[in-house]
PyMOL Python script that loads the backbone (N, CA, C, O; Angstrom):
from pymol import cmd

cmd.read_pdbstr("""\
ATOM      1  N   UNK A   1      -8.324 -29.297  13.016  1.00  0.00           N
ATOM      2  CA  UNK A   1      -8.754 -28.074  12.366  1.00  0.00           C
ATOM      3  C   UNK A   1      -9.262 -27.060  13.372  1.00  0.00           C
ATOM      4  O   UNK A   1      -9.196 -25.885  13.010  1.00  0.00           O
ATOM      5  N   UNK A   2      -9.748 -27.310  14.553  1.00  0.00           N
ATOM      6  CA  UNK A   2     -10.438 -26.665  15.324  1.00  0.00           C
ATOM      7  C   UNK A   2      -9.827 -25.425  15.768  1.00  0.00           C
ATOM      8  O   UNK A   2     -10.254 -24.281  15.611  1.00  0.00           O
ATOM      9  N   UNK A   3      -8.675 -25.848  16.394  1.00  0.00           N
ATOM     10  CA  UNK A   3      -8.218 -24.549  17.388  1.00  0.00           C
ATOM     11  C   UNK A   3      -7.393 -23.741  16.507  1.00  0.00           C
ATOM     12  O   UNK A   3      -7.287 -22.519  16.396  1.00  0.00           O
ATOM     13  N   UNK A   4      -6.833 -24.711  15.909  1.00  0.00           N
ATOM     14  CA  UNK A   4      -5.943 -23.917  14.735  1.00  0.00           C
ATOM     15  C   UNK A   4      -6.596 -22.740  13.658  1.00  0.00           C
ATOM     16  O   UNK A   4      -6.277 -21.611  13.287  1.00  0.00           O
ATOM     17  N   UNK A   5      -7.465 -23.499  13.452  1.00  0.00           N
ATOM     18  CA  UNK A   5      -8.206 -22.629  12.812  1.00  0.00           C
ATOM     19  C   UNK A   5      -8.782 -21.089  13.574  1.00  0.00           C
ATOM     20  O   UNK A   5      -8.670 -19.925  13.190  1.00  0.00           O
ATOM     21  N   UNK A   6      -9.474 -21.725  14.889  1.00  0.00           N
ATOM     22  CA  UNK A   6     -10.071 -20.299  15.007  1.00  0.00           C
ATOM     23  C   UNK A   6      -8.446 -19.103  15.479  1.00  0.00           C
ATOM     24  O   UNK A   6      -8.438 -17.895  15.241  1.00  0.00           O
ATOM     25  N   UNK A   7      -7.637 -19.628  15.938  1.00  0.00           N
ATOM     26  CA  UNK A   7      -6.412 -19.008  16.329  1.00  0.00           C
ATOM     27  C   UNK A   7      -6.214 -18.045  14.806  1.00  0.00           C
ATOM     28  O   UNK A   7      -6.171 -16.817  14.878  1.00  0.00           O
ATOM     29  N   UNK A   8      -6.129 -18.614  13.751  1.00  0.00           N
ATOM     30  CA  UNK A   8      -5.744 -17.985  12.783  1.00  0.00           C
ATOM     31  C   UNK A   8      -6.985 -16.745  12.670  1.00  0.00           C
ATOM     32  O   UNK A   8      -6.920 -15.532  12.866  1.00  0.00           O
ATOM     33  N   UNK A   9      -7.953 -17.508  12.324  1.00  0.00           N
ATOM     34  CA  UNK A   9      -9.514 -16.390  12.162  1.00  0.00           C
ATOM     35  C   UNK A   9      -9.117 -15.191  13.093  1.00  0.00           C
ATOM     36  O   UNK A   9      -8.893 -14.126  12.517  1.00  0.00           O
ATOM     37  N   UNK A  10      -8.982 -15.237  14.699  1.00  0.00           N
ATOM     38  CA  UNK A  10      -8.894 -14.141  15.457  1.00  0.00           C
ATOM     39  C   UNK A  10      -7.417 -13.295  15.218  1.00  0.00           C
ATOM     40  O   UNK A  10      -7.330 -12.138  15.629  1.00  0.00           O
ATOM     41  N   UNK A  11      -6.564 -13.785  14.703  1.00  0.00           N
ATOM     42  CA  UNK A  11      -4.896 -13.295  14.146  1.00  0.00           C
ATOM     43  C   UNK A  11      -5.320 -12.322  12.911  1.00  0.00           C
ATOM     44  O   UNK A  11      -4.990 -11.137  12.952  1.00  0.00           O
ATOM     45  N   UNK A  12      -6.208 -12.951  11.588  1.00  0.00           N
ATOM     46  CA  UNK A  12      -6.764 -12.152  10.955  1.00  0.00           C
ATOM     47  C   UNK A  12      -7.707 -10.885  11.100  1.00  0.00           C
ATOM     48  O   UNK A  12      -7.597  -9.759  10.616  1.00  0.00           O
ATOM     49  N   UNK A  13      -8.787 -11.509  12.025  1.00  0.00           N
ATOM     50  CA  UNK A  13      -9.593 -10.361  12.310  1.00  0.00           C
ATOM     51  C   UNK A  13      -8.742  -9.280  13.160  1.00  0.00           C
ATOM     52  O   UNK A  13      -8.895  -8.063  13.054  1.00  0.00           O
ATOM     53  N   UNK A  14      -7.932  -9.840  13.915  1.00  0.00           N
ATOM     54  CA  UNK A  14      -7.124  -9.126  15.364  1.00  0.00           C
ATOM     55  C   UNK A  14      -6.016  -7.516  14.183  1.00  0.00           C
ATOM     56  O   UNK A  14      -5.918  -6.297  14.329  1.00  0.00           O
ATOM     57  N   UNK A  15      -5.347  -8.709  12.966  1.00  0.00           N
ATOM     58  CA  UNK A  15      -4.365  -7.710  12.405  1.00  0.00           C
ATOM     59  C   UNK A  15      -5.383  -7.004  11.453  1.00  0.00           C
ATOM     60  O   UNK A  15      -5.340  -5.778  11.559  1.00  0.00           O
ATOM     61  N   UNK A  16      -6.326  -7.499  10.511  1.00  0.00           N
ATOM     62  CA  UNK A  16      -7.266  -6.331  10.133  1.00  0.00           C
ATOM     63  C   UNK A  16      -7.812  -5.045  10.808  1.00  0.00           C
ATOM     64  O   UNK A  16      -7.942  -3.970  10.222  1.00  0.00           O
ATOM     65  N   UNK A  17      -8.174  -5.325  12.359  1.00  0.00           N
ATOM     66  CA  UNK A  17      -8.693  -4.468  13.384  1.00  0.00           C
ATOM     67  C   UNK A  17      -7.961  -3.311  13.435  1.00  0.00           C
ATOM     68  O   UNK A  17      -8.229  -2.110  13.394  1.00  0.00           O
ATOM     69  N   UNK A  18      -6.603  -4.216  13.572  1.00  0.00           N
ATOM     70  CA  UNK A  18      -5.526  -2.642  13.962  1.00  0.00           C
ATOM     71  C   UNK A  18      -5.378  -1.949  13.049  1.00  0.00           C
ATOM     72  O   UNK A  18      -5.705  -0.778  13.245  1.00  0.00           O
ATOM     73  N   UNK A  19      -4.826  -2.311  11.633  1.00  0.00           N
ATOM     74  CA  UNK A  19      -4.314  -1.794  10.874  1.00  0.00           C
ATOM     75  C   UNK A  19      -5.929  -0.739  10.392  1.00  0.00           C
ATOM     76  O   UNK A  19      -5.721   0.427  10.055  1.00  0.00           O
ATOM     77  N   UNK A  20      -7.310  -1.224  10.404  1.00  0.00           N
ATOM     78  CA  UNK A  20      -8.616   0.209   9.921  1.00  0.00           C
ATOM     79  C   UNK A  20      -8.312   0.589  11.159  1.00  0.00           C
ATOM     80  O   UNK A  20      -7.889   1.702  10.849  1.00  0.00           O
ATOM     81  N   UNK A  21      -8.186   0.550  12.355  1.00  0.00           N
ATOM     82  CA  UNK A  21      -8.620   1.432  13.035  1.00  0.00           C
ATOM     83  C   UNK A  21      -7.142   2.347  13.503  1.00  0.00           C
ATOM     84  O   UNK A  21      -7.151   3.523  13.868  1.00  0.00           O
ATOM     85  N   UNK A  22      -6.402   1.813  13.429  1.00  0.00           N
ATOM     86  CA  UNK A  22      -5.123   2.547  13.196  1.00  0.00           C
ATOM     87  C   UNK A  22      -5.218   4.004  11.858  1.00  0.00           C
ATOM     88  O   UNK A  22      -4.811   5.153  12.028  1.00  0.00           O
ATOM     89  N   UNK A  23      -5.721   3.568  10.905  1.00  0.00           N
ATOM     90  CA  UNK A  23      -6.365   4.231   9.532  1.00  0.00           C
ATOM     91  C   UNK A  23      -6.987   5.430  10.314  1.00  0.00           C
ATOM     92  O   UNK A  23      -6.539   6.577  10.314  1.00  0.00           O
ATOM     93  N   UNK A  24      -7.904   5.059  10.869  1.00  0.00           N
ATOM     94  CA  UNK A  24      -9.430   5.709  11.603  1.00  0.00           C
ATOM     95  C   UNK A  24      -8.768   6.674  12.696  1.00  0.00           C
ATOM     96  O   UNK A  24      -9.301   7.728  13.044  1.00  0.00           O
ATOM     97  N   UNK A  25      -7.718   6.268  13.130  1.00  0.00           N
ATOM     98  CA  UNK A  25      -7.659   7.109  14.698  1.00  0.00           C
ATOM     99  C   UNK A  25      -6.572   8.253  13.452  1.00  0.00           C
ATOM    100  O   UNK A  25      -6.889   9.428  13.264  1.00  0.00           O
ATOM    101  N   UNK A  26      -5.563   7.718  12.878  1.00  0.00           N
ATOM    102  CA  UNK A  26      -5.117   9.065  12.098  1.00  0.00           C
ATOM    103  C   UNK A  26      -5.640  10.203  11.349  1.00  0.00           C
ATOM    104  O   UNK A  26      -5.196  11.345  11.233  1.00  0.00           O
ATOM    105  N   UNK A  27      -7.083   9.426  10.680  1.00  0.00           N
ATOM    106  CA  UNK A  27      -7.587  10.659   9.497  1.00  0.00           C
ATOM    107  C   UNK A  27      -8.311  11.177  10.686  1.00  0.00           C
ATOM    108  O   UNK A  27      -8.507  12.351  10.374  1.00  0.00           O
ATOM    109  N   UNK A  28      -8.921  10.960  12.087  1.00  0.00           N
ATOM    110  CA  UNK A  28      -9.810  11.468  12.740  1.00  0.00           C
ATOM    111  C   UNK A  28      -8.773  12.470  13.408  1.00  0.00           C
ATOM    112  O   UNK A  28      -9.265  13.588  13.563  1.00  0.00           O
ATOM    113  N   UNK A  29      -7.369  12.337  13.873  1.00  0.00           N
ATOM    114  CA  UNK A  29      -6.601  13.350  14.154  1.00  0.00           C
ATOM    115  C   UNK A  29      -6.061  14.019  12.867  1.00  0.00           C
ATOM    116  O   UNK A  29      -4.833  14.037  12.791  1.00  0.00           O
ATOM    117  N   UNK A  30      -6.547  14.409  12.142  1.00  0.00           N
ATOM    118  CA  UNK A  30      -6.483  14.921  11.115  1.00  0.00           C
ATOM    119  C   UNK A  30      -4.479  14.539  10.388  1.00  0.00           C
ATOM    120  O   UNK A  30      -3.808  15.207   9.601  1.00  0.00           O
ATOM    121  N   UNK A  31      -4.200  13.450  10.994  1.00  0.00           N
ATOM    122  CA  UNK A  31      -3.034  13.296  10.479  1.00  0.00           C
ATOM    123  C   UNK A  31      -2.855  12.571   8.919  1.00  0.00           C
ATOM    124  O   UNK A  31      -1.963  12.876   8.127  1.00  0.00           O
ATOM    125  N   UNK A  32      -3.563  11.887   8.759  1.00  0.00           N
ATOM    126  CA  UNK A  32      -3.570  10.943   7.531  1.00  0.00           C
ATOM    127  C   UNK A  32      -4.817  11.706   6.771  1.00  0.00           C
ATOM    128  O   UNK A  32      -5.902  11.615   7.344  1.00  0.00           O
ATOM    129  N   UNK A  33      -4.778  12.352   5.701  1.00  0.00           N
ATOM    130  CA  UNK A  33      -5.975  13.250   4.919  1.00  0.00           C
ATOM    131  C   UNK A  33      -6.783  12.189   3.765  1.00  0.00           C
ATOM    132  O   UNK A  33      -7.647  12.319   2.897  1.00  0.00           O
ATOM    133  N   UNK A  34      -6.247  11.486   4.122  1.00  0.00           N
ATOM    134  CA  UNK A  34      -6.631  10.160   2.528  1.00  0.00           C
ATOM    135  C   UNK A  34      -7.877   9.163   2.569  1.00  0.00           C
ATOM    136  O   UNK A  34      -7.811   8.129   3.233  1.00  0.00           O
ATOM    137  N   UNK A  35      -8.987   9.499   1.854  1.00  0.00           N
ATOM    138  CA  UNK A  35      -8.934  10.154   0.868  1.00  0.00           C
ATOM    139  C   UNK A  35      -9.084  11.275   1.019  1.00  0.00           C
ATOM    140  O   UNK A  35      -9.182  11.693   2.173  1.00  0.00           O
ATOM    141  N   UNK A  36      -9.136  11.913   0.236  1.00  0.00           N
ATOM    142  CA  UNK A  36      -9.425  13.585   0.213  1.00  0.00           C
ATOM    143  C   UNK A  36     -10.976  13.790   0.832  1.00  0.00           C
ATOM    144  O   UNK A  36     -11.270  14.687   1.622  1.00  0.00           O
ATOM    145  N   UNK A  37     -11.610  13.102   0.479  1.00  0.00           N
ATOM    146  CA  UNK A  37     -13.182  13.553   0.236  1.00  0.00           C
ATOM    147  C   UNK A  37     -13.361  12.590   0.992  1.00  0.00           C
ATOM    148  O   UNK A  37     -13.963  11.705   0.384  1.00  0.00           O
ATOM    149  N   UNK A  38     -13.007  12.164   2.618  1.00  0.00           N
ATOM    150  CA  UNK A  38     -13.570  11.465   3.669  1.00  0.00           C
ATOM    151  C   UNK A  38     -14.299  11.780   4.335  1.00  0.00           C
ATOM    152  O   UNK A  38     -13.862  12.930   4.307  1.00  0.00           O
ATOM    153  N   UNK A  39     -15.696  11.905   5.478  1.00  0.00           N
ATOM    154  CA  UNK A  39     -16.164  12.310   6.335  1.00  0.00           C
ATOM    155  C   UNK A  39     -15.410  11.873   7.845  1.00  0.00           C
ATOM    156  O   UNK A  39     -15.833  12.547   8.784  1.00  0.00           O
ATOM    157  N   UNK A  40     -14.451  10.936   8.175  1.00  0.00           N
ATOM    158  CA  UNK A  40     -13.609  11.001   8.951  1.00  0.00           C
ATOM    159  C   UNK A  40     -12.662  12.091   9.051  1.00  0.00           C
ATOM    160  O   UNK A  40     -12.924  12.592  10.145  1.00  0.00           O
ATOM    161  N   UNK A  41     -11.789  12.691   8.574  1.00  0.00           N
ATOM    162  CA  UNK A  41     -11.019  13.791   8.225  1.00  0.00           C
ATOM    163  C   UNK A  41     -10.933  14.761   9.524  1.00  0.00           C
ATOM    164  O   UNK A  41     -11.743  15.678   9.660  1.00  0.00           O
ATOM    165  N   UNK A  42     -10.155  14.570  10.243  1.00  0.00           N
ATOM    166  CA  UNK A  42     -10.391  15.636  11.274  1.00  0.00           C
ATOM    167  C   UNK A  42     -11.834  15.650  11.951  1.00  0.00           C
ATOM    168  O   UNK A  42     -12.725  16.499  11.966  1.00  0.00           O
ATOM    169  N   UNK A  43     -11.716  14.392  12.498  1.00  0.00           N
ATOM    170  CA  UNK A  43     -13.439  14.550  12.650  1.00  0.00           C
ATOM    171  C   UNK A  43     -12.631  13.498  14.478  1.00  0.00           C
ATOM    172  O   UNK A  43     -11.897  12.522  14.638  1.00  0.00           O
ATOM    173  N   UNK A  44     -13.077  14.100  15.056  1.00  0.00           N
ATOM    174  CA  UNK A  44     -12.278  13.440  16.954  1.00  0.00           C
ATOM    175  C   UNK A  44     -12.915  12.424  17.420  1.00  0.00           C
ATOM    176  O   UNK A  44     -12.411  11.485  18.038  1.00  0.00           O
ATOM    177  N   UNK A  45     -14.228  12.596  17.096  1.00  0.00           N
ATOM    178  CA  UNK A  45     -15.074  10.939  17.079  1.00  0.00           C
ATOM    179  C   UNK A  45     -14.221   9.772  16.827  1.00  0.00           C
ATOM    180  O   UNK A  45     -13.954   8.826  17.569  1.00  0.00           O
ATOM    181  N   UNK A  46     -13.768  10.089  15.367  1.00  0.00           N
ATOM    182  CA  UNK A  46     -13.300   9.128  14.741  1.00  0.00           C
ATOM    183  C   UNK A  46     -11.704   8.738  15.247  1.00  0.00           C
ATOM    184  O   UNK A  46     -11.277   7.735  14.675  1.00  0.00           O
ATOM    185  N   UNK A  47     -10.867   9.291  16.106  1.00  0.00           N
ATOM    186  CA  UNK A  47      -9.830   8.994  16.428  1.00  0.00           C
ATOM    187  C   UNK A  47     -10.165   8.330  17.516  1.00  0.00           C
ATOM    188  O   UNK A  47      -9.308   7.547  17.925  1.00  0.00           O
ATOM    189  N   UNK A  48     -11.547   8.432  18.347  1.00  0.00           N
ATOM    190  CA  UNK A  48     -12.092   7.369  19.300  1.00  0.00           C
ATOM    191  C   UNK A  48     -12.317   5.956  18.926  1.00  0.00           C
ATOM    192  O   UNK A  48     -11.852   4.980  19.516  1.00  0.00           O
ATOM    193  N   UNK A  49     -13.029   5.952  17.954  1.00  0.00           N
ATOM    194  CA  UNK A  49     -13.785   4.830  17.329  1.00  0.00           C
ATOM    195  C   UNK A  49     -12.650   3.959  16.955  1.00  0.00           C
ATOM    196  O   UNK A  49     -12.652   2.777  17.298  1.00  0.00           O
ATOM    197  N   UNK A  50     -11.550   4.543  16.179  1.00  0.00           N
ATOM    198  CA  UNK A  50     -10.331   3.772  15.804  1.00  0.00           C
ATOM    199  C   UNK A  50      -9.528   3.589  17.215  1.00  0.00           C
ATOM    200  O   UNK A  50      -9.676   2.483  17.735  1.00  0.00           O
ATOM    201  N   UNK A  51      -9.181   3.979  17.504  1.00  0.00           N
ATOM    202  CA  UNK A  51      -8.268   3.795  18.987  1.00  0.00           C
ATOM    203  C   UNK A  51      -9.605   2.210  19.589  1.00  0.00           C
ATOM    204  O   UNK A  51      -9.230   1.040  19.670  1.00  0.00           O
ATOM    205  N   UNK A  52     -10.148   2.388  19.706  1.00  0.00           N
ATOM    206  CA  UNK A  52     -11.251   1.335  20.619  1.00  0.00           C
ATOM    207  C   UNK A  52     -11.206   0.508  19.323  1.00  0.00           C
ATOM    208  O   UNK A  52     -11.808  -0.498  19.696  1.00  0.00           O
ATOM    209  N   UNK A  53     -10.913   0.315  18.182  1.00  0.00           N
ATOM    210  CA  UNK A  53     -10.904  -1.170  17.079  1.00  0.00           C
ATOM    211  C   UNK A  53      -9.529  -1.048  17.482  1.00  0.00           C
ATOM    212  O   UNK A  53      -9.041  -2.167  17.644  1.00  0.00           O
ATOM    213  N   UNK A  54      -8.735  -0.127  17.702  1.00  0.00           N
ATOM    214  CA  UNK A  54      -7.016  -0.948  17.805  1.00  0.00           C
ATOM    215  C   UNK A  54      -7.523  -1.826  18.849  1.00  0.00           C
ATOM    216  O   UNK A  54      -7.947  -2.972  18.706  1.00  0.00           O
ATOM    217  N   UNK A  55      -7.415  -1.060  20.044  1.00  0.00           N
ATOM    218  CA  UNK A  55      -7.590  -2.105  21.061  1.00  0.00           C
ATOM    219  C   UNK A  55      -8.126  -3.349  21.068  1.00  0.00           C
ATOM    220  O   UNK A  55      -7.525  -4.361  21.430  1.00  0.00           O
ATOM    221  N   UNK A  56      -9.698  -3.276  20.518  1.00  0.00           N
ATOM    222  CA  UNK A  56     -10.458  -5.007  19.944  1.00  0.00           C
ATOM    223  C   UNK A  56      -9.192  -5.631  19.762  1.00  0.00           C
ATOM    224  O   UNK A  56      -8.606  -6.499  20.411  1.00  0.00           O
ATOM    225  N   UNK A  57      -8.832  -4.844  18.489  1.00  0.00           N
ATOM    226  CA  UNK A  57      -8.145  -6.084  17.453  1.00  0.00           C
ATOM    227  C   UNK A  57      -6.975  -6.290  18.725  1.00  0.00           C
ATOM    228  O   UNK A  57      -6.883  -7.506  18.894  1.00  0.00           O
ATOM    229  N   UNK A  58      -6.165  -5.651  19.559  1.00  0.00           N
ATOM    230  CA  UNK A  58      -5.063  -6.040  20.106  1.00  0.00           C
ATOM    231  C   UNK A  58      -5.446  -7.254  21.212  1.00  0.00           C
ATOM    232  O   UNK A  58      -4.615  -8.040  21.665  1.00  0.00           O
ATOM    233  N   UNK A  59      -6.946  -7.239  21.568  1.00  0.00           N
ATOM    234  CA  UNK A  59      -7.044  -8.280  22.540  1.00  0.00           C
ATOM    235  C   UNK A  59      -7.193  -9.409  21.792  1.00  0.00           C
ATOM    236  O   UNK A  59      -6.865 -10.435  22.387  1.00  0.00           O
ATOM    237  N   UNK A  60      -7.770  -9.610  20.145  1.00  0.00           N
ATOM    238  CA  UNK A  60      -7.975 -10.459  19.712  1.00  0.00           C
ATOM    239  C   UNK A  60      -6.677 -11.355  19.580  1.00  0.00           C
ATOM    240  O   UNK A  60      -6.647 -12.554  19.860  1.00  0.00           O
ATOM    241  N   UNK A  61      -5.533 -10.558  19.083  1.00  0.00           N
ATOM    242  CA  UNK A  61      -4.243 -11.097  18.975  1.00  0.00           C
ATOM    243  C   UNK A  61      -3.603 -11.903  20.189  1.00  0.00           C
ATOM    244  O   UNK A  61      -3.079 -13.017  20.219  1.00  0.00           O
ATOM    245  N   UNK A  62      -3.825 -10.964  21.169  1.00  0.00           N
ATOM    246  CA  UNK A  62      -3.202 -11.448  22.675  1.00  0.00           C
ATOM    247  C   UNK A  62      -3.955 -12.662  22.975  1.00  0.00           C
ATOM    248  O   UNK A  62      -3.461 -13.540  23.682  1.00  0.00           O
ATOM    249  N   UNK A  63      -5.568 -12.797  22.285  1.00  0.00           N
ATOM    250  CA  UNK A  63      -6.721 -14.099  22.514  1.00  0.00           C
ATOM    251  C   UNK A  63      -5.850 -15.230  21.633  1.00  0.00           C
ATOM    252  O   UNK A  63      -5.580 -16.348  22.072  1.00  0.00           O
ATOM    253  N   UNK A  64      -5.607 -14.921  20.809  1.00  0.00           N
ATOM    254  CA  UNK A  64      -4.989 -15.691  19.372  1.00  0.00           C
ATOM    255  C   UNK A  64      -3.679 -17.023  20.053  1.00  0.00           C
ATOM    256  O   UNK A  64      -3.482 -18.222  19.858  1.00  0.00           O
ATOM    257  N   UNK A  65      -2.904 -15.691  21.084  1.00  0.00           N
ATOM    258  CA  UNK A  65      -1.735 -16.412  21.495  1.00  0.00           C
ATOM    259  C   UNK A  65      -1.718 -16.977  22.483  1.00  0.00           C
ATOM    260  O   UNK A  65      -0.659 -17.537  22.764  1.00  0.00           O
ATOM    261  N   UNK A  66      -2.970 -17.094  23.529  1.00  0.00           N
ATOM    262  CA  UNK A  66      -2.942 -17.854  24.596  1.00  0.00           C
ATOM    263  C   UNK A  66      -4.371 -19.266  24.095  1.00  0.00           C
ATOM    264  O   UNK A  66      -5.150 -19.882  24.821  1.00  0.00           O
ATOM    265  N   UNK A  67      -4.190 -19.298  22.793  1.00  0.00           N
ATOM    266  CA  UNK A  67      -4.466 -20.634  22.642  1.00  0.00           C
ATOM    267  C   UNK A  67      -3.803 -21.994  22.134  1.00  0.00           C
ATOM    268  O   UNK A  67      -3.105 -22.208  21.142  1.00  0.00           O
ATOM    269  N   UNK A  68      -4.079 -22.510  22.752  1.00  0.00           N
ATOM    270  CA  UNK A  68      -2.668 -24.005  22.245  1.00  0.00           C
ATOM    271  C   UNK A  68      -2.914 -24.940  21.557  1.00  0.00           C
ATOM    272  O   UNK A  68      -3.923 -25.643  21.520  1.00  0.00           O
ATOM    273  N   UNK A  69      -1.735 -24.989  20.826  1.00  0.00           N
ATOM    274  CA  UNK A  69      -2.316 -26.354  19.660  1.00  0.00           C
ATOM    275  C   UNK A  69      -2.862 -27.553  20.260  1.00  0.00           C
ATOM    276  O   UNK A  69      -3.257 -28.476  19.547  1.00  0.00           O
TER     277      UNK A  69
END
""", "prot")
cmd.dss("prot")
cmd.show_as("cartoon", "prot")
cmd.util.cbc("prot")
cmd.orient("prot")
């Protein structure tokens, strides 16, 4: 259960990561407007904050795959 397990946990957290902060870096470049009534929205912070969770999550994945059954 051990390794397997946490491999999966960091695959989850890793593809959750990207996909909000992927979210985050678009509405903060004002590309993705949704919802309407966000305080992200064109807001440049926020295309930081998301860009730096892609990345997390991308090391988590790359962590994910250099562990062995």
């Amino acid at each position: 259960m051990g390794r397997r397990f946490i491999k999966f946990v960091l695959q989850v957290f890793g593809v959750a990561l990207i996909l909000s902060g992927g979210l985050w870096t678009l509405q903060g470049l004002g590309i993705v407007m949704w919802p309407a009534n966000s305080f992200m929205l064109a807001d440049r912070s926020w295309a930081f904050y998301g860009s730096i969770t892609v990345l997390v999550g991308a090391i988590l994945l790359w962590g994910s795959g250099r562990i062995e059954r």
